[in-house]
C-alpha positions in Angstrom: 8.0 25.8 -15.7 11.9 26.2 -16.4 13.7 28.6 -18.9 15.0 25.6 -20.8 14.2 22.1 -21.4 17.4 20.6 -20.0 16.0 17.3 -18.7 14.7 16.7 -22.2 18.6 16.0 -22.5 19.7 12.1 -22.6 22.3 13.9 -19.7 19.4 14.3 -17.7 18.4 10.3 -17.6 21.7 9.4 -17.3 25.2 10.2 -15.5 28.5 8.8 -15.4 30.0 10.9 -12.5 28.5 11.9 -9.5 26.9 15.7 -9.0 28.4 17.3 -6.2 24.6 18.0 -5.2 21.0 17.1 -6.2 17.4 18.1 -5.6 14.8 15.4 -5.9 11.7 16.3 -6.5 9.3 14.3 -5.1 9.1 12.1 -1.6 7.6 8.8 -3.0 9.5 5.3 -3.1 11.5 6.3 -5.9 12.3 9.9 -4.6 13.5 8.8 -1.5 15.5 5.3 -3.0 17.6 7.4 -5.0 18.2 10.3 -2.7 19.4 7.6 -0.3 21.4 6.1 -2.6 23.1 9.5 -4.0 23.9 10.4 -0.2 25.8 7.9 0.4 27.5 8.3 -2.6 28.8 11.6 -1.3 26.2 13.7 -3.1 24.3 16.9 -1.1 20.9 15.8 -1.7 17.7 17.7 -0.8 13.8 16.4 -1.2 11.3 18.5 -2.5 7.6 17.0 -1.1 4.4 19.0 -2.3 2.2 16.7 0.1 2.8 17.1 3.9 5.1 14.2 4.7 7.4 11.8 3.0 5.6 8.1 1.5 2.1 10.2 1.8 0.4 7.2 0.4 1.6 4.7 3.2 1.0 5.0 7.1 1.8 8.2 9.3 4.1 5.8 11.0 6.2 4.7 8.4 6.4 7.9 6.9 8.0 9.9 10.6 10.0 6.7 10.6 11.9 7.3 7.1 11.8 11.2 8.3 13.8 10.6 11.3 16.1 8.2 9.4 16.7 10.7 6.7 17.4 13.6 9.4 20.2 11.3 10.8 21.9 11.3 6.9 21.8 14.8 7.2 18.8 15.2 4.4 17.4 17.9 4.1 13.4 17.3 3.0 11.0 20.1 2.7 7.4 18.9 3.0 4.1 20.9 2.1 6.0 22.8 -0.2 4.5 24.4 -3.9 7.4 24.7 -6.8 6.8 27.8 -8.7 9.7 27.8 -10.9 12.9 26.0 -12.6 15.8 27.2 -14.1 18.9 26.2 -15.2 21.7 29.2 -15.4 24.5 27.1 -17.4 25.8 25.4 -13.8 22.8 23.9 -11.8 19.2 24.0 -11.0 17.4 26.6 -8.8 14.1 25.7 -7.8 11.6 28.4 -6.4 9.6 27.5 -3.7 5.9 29.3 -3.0 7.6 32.4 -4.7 10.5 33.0 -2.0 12.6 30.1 -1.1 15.1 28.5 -3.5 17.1 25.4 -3.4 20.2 25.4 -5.6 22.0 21.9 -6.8 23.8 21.1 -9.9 21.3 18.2 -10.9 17.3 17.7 -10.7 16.0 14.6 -10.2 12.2 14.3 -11.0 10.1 12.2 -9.3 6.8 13.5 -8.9 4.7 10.6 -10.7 4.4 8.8 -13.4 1.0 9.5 -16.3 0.0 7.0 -19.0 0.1 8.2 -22.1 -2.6 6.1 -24.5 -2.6 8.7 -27.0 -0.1 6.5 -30.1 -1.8 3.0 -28.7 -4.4 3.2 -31.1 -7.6 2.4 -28.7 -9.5 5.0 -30.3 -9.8 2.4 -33.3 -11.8 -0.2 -30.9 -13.8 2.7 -29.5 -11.9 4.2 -26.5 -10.9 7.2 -25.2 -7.3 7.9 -26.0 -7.2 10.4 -23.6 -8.2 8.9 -20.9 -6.3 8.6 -17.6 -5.8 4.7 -18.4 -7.9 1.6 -19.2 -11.0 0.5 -17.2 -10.6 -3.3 -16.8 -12.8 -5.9 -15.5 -11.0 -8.7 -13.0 -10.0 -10.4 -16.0 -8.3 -7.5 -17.2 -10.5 -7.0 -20.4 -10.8 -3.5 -21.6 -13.3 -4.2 -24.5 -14.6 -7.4 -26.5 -11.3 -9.4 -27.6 -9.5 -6.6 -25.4 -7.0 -6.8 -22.7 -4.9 -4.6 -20.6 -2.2 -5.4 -17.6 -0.2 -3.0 -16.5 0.5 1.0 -15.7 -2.3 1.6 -18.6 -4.7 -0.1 -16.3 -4.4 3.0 -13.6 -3.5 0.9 -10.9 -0.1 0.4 -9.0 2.6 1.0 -11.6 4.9 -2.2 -10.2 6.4 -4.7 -12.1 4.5 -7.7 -10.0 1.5 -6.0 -10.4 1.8 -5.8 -14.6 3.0 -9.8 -14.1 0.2 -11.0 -12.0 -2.3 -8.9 -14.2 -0.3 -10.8 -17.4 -1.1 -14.1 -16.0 -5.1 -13.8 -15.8 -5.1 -12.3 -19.0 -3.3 -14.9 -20.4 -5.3 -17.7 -18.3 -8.9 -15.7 -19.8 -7.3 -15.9 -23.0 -6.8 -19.3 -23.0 -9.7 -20.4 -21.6 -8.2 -22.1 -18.5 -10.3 -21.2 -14.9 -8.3 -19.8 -12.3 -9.3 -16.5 -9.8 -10.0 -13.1 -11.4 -7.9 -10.2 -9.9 -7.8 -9.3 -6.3 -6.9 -5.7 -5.7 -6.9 -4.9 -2.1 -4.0 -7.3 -1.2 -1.1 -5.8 -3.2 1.9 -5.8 -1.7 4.5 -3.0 -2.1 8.0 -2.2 -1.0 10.0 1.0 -1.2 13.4 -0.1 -0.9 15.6 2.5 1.5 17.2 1.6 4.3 14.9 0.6 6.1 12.8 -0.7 3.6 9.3 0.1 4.1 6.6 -2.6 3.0 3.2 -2.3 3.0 0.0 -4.8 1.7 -3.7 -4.1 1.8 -4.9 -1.0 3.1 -3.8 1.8 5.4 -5.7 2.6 8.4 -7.1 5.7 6.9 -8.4 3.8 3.9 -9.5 1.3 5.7 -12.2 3.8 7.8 -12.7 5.7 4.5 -14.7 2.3 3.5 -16.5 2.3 7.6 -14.3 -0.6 8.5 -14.4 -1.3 12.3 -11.0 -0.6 12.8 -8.1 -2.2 15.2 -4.8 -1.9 15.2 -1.3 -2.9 16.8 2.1 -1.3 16.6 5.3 -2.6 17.5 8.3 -1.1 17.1 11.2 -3.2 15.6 14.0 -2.0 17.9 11.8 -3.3 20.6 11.8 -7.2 19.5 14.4 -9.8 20.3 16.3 -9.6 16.9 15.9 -5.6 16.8 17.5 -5.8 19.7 20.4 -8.1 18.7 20.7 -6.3 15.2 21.3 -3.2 17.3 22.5 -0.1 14.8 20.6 0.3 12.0 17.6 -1.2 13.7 15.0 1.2 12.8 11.3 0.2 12.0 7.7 -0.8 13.0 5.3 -3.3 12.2 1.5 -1.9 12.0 -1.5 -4.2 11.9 -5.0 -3.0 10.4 -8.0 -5.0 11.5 -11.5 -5.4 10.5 -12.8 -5.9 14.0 -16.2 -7.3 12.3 -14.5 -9.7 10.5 -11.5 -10.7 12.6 -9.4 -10.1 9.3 -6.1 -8.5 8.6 -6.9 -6.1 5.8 -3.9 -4.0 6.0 0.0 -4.2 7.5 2.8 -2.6 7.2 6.5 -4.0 7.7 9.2 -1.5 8.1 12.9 -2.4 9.2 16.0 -4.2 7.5 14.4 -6.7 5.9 10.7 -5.1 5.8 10.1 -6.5 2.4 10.7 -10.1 3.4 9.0 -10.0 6.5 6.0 -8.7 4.5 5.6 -11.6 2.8 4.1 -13.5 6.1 1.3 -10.9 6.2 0.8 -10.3 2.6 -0.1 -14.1 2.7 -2.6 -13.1 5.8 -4.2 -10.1 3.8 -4.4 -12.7 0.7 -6.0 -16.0 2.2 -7.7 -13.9 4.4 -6.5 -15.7 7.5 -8.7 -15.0 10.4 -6.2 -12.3 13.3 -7.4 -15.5 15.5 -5.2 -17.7 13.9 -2.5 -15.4 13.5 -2.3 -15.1 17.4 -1.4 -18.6 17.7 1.7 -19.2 15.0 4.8 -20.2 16.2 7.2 -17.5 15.4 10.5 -18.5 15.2 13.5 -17.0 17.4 15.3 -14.9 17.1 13.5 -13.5 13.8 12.8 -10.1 12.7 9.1 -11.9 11.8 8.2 -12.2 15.5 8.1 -8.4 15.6 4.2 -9.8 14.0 3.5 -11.4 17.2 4.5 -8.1 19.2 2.0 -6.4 17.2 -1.0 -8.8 17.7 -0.3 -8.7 21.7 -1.1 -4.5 21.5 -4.0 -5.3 19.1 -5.2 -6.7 22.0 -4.0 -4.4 24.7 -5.7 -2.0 22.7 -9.1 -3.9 21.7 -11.0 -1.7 23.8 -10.3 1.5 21.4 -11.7 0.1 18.6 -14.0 2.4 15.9 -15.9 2.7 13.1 
């Protein structure tokens, strides 16, 4: 795809001085942590997205949210878009786009994904397919007999918490010692720009992909007491998916200043499975970003007559 294989180059991993501009290819957490970052360095950044908006993989919401915040850092981020072509000329990058566009900068920042590579692991000496896409694990993370796998080569969420909570059941099934097998559908996750964006469980779209019922509330941060005390810099939402058959929380998403931490009250709810009943009558403590929860649950209910399958 590029007339020479520049980023192959330790340079390319690495920098000591910052480029006058960059291209980042790629609008996932990492694309859009480091273009942050890089702006407000002093860099020109633009984001390259092949999918048609920024964090496809998290809420509609969350993803016009970090839009917006981006166009105020004068970003530039082209969405939908195809790359034909890279090249390097000696002094920076040009990227072709669908065959006309073209986005100059002096560095290239990949982020398009991440593949695991099982080809030099050796699995094809207990009978596996080294190339396969990853490891199929049970909820003990065993890939075979006296096999087990936690981690990216287990195909799901490439996080460091999720490769340390997979560790511990294989260590416990190792061992010997009872404890819970894995639990997939309440992993949290956190893509740290400002604001950070958290999510646990499942979106709303994956949530009537499996025919869930589904509810939800929306409340937008700037709207609560403390977004309104934290004034600038208050951007973000909270979004509550509900399984109206069940009365559970099976998705949520935290957006805001501190949208990882507030997370952690609903990734607890997605977790123990803590009935939205419940939920409704926690004392939420004043002024906290958290109570923006409680904002949510009142339009789940102002909304309760829109509910679908």
């Amino acid at each position: 795809m590029a007339d020479t294989p520049y980023w192959t180059n330790r340079e390319a991993i690495a920098t000591a001085t910052l480029p006058d501009s960059l291209v980042v290819l790629g609008g996932g957490a990492i694309g859009l942590e480091l273009a942050q970052v890089f702006t407000r360095f002093g860099t020109t950044v633009t984001i390259i997205e092949v999918a048609d908006r920024l964090l496809a993989a998290e809420e509609p919401e969350a993803s016009a949210l970090i839009a917006e915040v981006l166009k105020g850092e004068h970003i530039p981020v082209v969405t939908g878009a195809t790359v034909d072509r890279i090249s390097h000329d000696g002094d920076g990058f040009h990227v072709n786009l669908d065959g006309s566009d073209s986005v100059a900068a002096e560095r290239l920042l990949v982020a398009s994904g991440r593949r695991v590579d099982l080809a030099d692991l050796g699995i094809d000496t207990v009978g596996l397919d080294p190339g396969a896409r990853s490891l199929t694990v049970d909820d003990r993370m065993r890939a075979g007999e006296r096999l087990w796998a936690v981690g990216a080569v287990t195909g799901h969420d490439a996080f460091t918490h999720i490769a340390t909570y997979q560790a511990t059941i294989a260590v416990r099934d190792i061992l010997g010692t009872p404890g819970p097998g894995a639990e997939p559908d309440a992993v949290p996750r956190v893509t740290f720009t400002d604001p950070e964006i958290g999510a646990v469980g499942l979106t709303e779209a994956q949530a009537r992909e499996r025919g869930l019922a589904v509810r939800t509330g929306l409340a937008q941060v700037p709207s609560s007491a403390r977004g309104w005390i934290h004034k600038a810099g208050n951007d973000g939402l909270i979004k509550l998916v509900v399984d109206a058959d069940t009365g559970l929380l099976v998705g949520a998403t935290s957006a805001g200043p501190t949208g990882g931490e507030v997370l952690g009250a609903l990734a607890v709810a997605v977790h123990g499975r803590v009935p939205v009943e419940r939920l409704r009558h926690m004392i939420y403590a004043y002024p906290t970003f958290h109570r923006g929860i409680e904002d949510a649950l009142r339009d789940l209910d102002e909304h309760a007559g829109s509910e679908s399958g």
